[in-house]
N, C-alpha and C positions, 0 to 999 in steps of 0.2 A: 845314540847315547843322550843327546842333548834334551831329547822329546820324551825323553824317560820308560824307554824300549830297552826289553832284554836285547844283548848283541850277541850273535849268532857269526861268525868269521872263523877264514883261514888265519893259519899261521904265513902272511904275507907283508911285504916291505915293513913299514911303519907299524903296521897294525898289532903285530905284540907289544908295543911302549903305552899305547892306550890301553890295549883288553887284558885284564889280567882273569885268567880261566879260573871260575868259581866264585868270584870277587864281584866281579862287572860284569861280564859276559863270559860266551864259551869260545872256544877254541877249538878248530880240526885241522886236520892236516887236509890240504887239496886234496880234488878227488875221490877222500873217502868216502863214500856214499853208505857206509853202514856207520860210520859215525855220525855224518850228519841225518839221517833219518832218527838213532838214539837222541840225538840233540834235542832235535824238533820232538820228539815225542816228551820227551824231561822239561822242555819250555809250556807245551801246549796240555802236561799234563800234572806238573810241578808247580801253582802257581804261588807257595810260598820263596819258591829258590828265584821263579822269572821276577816276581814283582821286589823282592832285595836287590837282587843285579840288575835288575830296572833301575830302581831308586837311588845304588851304588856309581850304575852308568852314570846319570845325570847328575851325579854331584862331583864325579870327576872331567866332565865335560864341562860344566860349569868351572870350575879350579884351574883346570888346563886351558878353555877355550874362553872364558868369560870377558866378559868388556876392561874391568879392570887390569885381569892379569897379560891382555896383549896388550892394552894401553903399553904397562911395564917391559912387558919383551917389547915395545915397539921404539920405546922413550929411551931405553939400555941402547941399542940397537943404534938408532941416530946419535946418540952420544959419541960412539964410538967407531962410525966413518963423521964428525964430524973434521971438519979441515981448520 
């Protein structure tokens, strides 16, 4: 997401709170192998929906993961087991 790559993932642990399917990236259930082959074909042959969810990825990676906003979760965070 951060390098501004369509995301291509299971529905697994954490990974639906980042990928929203159609938004950001796609989504399959494990294992499906006839969905994930439609995928890759819809990324490698769709390039106005990969390069938005490209672009989408990367600015929620940025939001979520960027220097300022973990500074914030990190500053929140010692604040609060301070003694």
């Amino acid at each position: 997401m951060a390098c501004g790559c369509a995301v291509i993932s299971t529905y697994h642990a954490g990974i639906p709170e980042a990928i929203e399917p159609d938004e950001n990236g796609w989504l399959i259930a494990k294992k499906d192998q006839v969905a994930l082959v439609k995928t890759l074909d819809r990324a490698v042959n769709d390039a106005s929906a990969r390069n938005l969810l490209a672009s989408n990825a990367q600015a929620k990676a940025r939001k979520m993961f960027g220097r300022n906003h973990m500074q914030k979760l990190l500053s929140e965070l010692l604040h609060e087991v301070e003694i």
